[in-house]
NULOKE-645000 format. One record per residue (C-alpha): residue number from 0; residue in one letter; x, z, y. Coordinates in Angstrom, 3 decimals. Example, Ala and Ser with C-alpha at 12.3 -4.5 7.8 and 13.67 -1.06 7.14 Angstrom:
# NULOKE-645000
  num  residu        c1        c3        c2
    0       A    12.300     7.800    -4.500
    1       S    13.670     7.140    -1.060
END
This chain:
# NULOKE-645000
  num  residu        c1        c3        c2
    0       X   -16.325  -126.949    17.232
    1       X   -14.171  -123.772    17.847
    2       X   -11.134  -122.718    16.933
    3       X   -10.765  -119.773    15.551
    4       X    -7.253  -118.073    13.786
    5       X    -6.293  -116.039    11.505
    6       X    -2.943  -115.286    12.311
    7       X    -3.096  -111.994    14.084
    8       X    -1.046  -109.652    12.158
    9       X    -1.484  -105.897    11.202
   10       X    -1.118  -103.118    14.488
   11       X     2.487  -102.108    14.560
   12       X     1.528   -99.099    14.688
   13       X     0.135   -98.929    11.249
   14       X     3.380  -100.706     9.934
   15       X     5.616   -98.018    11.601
   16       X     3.555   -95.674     9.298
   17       X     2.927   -97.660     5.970
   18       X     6.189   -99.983     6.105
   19       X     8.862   -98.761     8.720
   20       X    11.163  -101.116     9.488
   21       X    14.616  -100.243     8.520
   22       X    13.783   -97.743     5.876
   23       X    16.736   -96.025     4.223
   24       X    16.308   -95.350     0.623
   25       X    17.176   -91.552    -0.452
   26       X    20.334   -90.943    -2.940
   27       X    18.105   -91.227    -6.261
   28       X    18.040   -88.026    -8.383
   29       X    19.269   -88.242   -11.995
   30       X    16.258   -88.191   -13.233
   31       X    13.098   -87.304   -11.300
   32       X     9.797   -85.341   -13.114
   33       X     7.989   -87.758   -11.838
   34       X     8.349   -91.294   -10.794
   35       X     5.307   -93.016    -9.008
   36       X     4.873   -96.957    -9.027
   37       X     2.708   -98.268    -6.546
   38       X     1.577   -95.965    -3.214
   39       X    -2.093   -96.435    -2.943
   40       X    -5.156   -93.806    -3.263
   41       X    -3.765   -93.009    -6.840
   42       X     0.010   -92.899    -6.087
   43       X    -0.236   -91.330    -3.211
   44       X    -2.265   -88.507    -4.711
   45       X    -0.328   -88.111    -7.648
   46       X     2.723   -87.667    -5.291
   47       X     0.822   -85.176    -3.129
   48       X    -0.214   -82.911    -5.652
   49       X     3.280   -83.015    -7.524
   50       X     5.425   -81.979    -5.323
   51       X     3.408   -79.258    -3.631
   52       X     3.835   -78.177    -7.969
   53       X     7.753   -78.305    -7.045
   54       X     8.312   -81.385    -8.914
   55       X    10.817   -83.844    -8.098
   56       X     9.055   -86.995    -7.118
   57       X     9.728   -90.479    -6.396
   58       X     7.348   -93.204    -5.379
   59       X     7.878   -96.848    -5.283
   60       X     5.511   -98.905    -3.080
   61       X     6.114  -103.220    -3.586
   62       X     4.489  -103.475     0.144
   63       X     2.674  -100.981     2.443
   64       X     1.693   -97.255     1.913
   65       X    -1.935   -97.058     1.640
   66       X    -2.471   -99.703    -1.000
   67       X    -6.168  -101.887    -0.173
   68       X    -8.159   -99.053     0.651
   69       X    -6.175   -98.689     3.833
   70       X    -5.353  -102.277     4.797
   71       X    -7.857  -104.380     3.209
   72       X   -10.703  -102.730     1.868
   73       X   -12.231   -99.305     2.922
   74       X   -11.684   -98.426     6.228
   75       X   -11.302  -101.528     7.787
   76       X   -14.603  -102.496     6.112
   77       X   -16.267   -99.151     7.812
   78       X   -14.959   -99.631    11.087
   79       X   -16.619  -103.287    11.157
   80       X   -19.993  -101.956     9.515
   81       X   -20.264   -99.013    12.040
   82       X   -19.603  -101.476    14.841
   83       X   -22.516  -104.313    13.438
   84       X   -24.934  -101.255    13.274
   85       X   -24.461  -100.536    16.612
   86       X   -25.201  -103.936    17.641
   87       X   -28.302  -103.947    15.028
   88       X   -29.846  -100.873    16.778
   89       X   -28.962  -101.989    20.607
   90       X   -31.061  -105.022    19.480
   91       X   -33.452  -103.251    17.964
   92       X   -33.807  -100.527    20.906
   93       X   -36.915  -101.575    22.079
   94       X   -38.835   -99.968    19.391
   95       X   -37.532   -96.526    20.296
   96       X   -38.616   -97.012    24.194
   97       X   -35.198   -98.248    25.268
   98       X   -35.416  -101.412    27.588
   99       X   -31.822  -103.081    27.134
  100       X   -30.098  -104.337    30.027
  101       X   -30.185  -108.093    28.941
  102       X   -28.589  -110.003    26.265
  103       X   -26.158  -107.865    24.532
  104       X   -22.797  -109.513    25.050
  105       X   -19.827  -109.086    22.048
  106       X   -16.362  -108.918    21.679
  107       X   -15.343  -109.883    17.880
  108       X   -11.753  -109.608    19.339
  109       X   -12.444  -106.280    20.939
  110       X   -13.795  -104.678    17.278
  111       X   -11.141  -105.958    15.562
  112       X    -8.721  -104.263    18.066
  113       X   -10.730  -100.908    17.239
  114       X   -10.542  -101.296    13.712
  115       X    -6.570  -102.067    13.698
  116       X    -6.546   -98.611    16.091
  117       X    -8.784   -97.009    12.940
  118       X    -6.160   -97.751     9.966
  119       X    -3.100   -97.025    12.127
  120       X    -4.688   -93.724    12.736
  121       X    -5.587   -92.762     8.979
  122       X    -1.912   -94.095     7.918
  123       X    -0.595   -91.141    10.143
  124       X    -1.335   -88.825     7.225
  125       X     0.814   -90.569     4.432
  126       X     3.081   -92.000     6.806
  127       X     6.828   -92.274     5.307
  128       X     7.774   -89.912     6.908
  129       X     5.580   -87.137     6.085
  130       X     5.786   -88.122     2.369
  131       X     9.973   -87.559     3.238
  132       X     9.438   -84.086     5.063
  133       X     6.793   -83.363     1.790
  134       X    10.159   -83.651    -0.524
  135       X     9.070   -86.920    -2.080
  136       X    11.866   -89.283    -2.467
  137       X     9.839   -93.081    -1.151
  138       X    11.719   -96.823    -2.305
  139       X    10.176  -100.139    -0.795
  140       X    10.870  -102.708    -3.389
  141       X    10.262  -104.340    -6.459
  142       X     9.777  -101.807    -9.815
  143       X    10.270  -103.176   -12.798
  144       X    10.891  -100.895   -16.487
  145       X    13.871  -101.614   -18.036
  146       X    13.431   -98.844   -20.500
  147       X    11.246   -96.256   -22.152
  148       X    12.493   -94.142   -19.298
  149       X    14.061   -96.222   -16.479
  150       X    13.224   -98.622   -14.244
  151       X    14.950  -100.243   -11.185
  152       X    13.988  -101.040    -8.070
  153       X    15.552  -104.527    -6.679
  154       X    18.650  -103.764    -8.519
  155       X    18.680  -100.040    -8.206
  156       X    18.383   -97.836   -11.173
  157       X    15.937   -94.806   -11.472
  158       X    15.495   -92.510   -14.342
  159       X    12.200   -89.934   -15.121
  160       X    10.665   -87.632   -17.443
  161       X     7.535   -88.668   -16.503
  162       X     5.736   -92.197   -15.252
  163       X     2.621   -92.819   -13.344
  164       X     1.877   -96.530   -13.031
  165       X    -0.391   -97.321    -9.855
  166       X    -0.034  -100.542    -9.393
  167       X    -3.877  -101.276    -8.343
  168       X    -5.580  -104.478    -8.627
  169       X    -5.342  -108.201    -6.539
  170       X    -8.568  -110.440    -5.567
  171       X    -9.745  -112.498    -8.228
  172       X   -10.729  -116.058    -6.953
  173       X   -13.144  -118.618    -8.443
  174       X   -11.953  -121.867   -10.182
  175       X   -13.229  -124.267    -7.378
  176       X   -12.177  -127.345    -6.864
  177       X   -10.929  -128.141    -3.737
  178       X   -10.915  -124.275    -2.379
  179       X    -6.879  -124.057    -2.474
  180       X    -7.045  -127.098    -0.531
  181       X    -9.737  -126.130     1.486
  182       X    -8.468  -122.704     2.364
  183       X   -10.478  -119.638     2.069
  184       X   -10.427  -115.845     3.068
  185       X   -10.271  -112.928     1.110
  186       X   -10.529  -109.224     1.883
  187       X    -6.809  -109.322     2.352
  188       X    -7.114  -111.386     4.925
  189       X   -10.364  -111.669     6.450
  190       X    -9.461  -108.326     8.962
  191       X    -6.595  -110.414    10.357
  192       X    -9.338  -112.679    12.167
  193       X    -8.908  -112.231    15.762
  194       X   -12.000  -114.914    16.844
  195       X   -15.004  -114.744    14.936
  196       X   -16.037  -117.960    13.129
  197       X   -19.034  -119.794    13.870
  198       X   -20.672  -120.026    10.627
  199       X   -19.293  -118.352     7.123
  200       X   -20.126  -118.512     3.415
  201       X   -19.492  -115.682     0.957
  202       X   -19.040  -116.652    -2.496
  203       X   -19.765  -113.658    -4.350
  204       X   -22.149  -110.841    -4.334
  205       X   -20.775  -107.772    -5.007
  206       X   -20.122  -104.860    -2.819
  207       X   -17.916  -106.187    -0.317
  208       X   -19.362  -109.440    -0.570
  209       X   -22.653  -107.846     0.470
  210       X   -20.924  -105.473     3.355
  211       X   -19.247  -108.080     4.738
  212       X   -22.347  -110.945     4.922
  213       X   -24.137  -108.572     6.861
  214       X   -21.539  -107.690     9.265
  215       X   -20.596  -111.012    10.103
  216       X   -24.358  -112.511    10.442
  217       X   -24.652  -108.908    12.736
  218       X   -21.796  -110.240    14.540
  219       X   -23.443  -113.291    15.387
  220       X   -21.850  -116.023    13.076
  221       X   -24.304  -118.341    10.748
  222       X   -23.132  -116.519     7.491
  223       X   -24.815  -117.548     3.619
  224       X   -24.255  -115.638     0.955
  225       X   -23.624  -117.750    -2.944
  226       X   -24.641  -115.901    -5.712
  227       X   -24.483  -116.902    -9.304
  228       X   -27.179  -114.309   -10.630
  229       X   -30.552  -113.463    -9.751
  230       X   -29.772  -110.457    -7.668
  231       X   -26.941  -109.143    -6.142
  232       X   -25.144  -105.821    -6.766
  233       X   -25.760  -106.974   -10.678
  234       X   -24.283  -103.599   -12.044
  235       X   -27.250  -101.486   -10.117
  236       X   -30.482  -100.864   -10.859
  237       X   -32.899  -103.816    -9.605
  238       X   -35.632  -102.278    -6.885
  239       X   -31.986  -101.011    -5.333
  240       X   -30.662  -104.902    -5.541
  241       X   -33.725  -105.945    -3.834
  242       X   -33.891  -104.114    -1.341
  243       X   -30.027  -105.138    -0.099
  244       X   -31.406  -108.329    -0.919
  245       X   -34.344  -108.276     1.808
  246       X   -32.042  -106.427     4.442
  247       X   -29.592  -108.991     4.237
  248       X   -32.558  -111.526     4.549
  249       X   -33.891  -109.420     8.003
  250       X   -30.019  -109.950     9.087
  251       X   -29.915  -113.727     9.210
  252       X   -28.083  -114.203     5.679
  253       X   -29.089  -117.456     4.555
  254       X   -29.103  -116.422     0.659
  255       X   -28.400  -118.496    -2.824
  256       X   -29.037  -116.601    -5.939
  257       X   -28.784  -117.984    -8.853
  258       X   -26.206  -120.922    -7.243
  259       X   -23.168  -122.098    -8.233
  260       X   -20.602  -123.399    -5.603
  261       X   -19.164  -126.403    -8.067
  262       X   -16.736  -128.178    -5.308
  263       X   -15.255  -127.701    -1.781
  264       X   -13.925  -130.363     0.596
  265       X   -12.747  -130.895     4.085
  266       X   -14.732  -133.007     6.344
  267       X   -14.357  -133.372    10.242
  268       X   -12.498  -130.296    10.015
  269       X   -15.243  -128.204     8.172
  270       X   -16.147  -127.440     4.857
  271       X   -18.617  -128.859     2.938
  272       X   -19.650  -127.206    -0.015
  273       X   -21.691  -128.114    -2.696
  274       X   -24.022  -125.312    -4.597
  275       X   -25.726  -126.041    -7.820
  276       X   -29.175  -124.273    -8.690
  277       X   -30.765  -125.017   -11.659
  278       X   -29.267  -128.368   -11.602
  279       X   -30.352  -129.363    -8.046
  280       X   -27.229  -129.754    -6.167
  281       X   -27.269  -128.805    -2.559
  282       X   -24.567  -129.097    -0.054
  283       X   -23.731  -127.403     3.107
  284       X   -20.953  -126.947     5.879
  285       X   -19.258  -124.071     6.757
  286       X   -16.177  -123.021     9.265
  287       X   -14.638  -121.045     6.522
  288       X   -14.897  -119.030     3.311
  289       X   -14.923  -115.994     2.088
  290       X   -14.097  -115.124    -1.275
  291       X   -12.967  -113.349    -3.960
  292       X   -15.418  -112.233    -7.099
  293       X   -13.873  -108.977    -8.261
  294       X   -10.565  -107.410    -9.069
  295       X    -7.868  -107.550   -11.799
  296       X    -5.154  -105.118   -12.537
  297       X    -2.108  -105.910   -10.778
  298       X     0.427  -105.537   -13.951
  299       X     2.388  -108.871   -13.529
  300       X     6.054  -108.319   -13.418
  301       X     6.207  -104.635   -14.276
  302       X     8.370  -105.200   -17.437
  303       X     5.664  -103.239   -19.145
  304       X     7.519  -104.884   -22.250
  305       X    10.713  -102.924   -21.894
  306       X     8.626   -99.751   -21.413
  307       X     6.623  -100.442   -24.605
  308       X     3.315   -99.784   -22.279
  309       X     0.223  -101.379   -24.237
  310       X    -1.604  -104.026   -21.998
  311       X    -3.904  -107.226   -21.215
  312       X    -4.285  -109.028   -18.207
  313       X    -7.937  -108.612   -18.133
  314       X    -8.173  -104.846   -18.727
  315       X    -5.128  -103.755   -17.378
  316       X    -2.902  -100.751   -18.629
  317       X    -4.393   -99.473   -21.917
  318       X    -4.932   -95.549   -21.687
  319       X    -6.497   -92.877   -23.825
  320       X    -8.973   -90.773   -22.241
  321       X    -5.973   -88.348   -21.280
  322       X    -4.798   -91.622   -19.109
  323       X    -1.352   -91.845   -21.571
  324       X    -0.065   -95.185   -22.296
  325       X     1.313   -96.380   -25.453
  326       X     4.617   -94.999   -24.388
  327       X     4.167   -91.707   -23.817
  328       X     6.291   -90.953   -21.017
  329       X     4.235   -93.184   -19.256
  330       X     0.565   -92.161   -17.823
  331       X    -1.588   -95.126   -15.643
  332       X    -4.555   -94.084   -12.834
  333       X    -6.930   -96.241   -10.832
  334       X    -7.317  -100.135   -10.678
  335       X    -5.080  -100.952   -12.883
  336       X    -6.176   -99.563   -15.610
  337       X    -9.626   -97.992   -15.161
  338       X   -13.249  -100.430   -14.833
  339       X   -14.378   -98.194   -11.961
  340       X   -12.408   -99.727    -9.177
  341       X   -13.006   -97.348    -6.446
  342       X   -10.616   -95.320    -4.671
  343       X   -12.486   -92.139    -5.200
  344       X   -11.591   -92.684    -9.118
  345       X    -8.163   -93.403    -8.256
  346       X    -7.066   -90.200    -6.857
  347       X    -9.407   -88.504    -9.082
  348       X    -7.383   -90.229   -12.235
  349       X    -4.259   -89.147   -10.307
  350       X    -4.948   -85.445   -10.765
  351       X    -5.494   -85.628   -14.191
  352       X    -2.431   -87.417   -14.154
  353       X    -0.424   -84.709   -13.121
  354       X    -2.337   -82.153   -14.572
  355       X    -2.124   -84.147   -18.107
  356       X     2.018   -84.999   -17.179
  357       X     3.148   -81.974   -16.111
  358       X     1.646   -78.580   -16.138
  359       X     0.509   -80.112   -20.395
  360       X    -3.038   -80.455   -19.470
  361       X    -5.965   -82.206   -21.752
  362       X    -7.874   -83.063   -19.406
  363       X    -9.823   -85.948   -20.139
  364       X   -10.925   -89.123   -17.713
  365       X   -14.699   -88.918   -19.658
  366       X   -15.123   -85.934   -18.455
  367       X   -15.993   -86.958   -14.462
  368       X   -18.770   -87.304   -12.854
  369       X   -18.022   -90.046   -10.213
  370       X   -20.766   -91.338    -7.775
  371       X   -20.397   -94.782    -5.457
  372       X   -21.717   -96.465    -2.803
  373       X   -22.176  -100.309    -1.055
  374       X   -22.137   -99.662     2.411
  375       X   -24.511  -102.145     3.307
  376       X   -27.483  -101.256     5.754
  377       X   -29.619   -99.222     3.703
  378       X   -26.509   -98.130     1.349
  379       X   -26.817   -98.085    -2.644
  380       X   -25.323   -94.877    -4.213
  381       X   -25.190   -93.923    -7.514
  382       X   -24.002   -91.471   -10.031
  383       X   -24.237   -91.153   -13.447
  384       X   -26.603   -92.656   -15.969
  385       X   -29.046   -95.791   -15.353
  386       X   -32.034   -96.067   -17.052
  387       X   -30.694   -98.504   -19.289
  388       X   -27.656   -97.034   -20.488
  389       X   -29.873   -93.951   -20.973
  390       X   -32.077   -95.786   -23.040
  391       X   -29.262   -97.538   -25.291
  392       X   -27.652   -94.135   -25.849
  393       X   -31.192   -92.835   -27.174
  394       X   -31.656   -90.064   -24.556
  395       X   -35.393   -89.823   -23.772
  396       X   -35.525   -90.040   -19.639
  397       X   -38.120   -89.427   -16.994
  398       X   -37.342   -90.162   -13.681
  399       X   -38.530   -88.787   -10.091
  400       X   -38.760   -91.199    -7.008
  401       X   -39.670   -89.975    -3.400
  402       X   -39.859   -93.195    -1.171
  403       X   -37.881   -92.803     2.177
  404       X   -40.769   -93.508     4.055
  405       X   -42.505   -90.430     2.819
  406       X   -39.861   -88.290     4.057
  407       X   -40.230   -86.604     7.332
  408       X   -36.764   -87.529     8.840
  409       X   -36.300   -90.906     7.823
  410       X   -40.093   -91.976     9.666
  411       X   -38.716   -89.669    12.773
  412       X   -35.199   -91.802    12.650
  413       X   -37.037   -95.228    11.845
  414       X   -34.937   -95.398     8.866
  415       X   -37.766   -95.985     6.089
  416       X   -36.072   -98.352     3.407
  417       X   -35.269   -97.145     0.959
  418       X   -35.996   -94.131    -2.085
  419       X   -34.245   -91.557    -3.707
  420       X   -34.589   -91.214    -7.499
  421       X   -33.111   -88.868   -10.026
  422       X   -32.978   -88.986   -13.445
  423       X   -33.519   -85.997   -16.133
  424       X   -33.637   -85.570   -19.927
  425       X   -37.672   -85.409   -20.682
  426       X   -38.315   -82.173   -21.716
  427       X   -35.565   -80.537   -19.416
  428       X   -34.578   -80.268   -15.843
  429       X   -30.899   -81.925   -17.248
  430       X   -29.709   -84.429   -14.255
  431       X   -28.395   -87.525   -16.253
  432       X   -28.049   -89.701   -13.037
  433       X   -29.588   -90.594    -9.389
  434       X   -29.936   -93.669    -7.140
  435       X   -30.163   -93.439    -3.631
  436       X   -31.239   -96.676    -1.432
  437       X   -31.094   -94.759     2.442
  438       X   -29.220   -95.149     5.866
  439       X   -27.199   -92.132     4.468
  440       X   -27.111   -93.007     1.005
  441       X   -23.560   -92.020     0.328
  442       X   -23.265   -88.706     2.181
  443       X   -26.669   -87.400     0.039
  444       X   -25.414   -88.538    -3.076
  445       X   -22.735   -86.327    -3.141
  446       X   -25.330   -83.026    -3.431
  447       X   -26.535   -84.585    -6.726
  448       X   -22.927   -85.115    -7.854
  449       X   -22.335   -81.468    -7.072
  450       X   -25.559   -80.302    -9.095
  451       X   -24.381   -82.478   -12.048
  452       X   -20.542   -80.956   -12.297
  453       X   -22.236   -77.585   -11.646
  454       X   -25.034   -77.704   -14.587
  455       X   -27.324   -77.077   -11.646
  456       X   -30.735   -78.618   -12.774
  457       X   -33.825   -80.782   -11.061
  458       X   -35.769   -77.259   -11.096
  459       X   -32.921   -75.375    -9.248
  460       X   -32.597   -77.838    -6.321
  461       X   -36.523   -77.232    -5.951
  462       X   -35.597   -73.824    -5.042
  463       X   -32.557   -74.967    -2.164
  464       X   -34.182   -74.246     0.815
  465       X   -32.688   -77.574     3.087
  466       X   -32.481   -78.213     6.934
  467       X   -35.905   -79.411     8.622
  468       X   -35.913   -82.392     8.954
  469       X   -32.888   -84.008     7.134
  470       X   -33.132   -86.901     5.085
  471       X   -31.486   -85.050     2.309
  472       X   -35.077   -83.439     2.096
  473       X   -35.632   -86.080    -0.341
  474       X   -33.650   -85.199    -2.751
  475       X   -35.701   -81.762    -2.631
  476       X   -38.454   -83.763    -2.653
  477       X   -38.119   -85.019    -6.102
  478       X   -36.934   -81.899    -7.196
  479       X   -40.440   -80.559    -6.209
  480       X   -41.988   -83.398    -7.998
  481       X   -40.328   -82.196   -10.942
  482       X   -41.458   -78.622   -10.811
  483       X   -44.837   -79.663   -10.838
  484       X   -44.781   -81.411   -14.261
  485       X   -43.239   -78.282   -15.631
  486       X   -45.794   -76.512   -14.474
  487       X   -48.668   -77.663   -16.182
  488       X   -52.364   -77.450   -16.471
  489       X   -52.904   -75.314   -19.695
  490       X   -49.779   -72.960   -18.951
  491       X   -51.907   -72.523   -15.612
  492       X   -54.770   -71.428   -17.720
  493       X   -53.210   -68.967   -19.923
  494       X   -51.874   -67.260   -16.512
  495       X   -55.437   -67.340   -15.030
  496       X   -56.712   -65.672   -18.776
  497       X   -53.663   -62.799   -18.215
  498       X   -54.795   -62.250   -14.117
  499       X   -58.270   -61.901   -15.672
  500       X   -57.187   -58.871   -17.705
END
């Protein structure tokens, strides 16, 4: 069987920007407006927008700049995705009168290469040094409180007015027995492969878990996919779970819902695993393992005792919906201490942050409207309301569904999975939320978003005139849908009665 190895390490490149080696720590400030712990999405934006306010800033970061989004999550994720749908539409190319060459022949090594090339790119932006020429004052190391007001960084001694904890969150990994021994991936470490494995298993199907089975069986390795519920994506709504389900079925995912992986082992140098469905045990082999079944706030050795900052290792920081901490010198944003774990919300929480910390805003974290999106192939977006929560908060709700494949530019692109469907308040035009299974899910969510932060109702949009043909038509689509209902068959009579006259 081949080898394969996960020992290639991060580009330098990306390391120059995110963790230079040889750093010098500024002279600290007596006591800073505002002192950052953690650099990812939410520190990092915090910092941003406080010192272009004039504040005095300092941000600790424990390991790289850029936090998971950067180096283990986002945009390595996207850089692999766009490269397996590229390989899914050369092999699908005869359909659109394209006669391919011959057997399409892939690098693993190659895309990983481009992806590395990707993130040391984006970390140009918040590289240390631009952070330094923006006026914020940046420490590598270890933060930990040592007062209401203080905390030190390996040894050294920082004082603020003001305290942002954004810490983030770490993988959470199944009690299996036999995985430590075993050995498994996670997402950060699975994008230091540099040879692609022969045959995966993903335990776990959330987002990621879902992105990632579909890239790898795209890339050509036998990849199955253990899930303990009956559909994946269990948070969304379930014709949307479906369909990810089916795609990743078209893909070559070998899939287990409803199973249980109860025990790994090593055998001949693979691993066997065995998977427990309604108490029929099965067992399979595998070159490796991917896993990791959510995230948990990172808050372990923050000294969050000495601070008197309120917290549980489950939920994370506790915050009001101003994002204040027990202590109130002390504010928290994004994964560690919010249940939306996206980094979207992080930097979003950050502003409020420093809105809330220093310029004495109320602004209040209830208040957004955030959408999301699983980049799988069709995507799942969302924003606002399901049906369900809907339902158990009372609102009456009618909803409006265009299926992709009745929509001009989707049949044109061959892109028909999928539906968009909005949700108002019967009786109104009110948006209360929207699903969107499409190719593009995520960039025509964001329209909705904008019509529900606007008050811009269902009956509005039916008046946007939109690009022909765009697959954002669809949203119009259901917008016209809408209009039709309001217009009804007796107010159509009274009209005809007043023409009359």
């Amino acid at each position: 069987m081949p080898a394969f190895s996960q020992a290639a390490q991060p580009a330098d490149a990306r390391l120059a920007n995110t963790r230079p080696a040889g750093w010098c720590s500024p002279k600290p400030l007596l006591r800073y407006d505002l002192l950052i712990i953690g650099a990812g999405p939410a520190g990092l934006a915090a910092a941003r927008a406080a010192a272009a306010l004039g504040a005095h800033v300092a941000l600790v970061e424990r390991h790289e700049l850029g936090g998971n989004s950067l180096s283990d999550g986002c945009i390595p994720s996207k850089s692999l995705i766009r490269t397996a749908r590229l390989l899914a539409e050369m092999r699908n190319a005869e359909n659109f009168g394209v006669t391919s060459p011959g057997e399409l022949a892939f690098d693993f090594a190659a895309a990983m290469r481009r992806m590395r090339r990707v993130t040391a790119r984006i970390s140009r932006r918040d590289s240390a040094m631009n952070l330094a020429r923006a006026g914020i004052h940046l420490f590598f190391g270890v933060a930990r409180f040592t007062g209401p007001d203080a905390i030190e960084v390996d040894g050294m001694p920082l004082h603020f007015k003001k305290a942002l904890i954004a810490t983030g969150s770490r993988s959470l990994l199944p009690d299996i027995p036999g995985l430590d021994e075993a050995g498994y991936l996670t997402n950060e470490t699975v994008f230091d492969l540099d040879v692609l494995p022969p045959s995966l298993m993903v335990i776990g199907g959330g987002p990621l878990g879902c992105e990632l089975a579909q890239v790898f069986a795209r890339f050509g390795s036998r990849t199955l996919i253990s899930h303990s519920e009956p559909l994946f994506l269990p948070q969304e709504e379930r014709d949307a779970a479906q369909m990810v389900s089916d795609a990743l079925a078209r893909d070559g995912v070998e899939i287990h819902l409803n199973s249980t992986v109860t025990r790994v082992r090593m055998e001949d140098g693979r691993k066997v695993v065995d998977l427990v469905n309604d108490g029929t045990t099965a067992t399979t082999r595998v070159d490796t393992l991917l896993t990791g079944i959510g995230r948990v706030p990172a808050v372990q050795g923050l000294g969050l005792e000495s601070a008197g900052v309120a917290y549980d290792a489950e939920g994370g920081i506790h915050v009001d919906d101003f994002l204040c901490t027990s202590n109130r010198r002390v504010f928290a944003a994004g994964d560690v201490c919010l249940t939306h774990k996206f980094t979207n919300t992080a930097e979003a929480s950050a502003r409020i942050v420093v809105r809330n910390a220093l310029l004495l805003g109320h602004e209040r974290m209830s208040a957004l409207t955030i959408p999301w999106c699983t980049y799988t192939d069709p995507e799942v977006a969302h924003v606002g309301l399901y049906v369900r929560e809907a339902r158990q908060q009372r609102i009456p709700v009618k909803t409006f569904t265009i299926p992709m494949h009745d929509v001009d530019r989707a049949i044109a692109d061959g892109e028909e999975d999928g539906f968009v469907k909005i949700h108002v308040r019967e009786g109104s035009d009110t948006i209360l939320g929207a699903t969107i299974v499409a190719r593009h899910a995520g960039e025509m969510i964001n329209s909705i978003s904008l019509a529900m932060v606007t008050g811009i109702g269902l009956q509005a949009l039916s008046r946007v005139i939109h690009a022909y043909p765009t697959q954002g038509a669809a949203i119009r689509q259901a917008a016209d849908a809408h209009a039709q209902t309001r217009f009804t068959a007796a107010r159509f009579m009274r009209l005809s009665k007043w023409w009359a006259r």
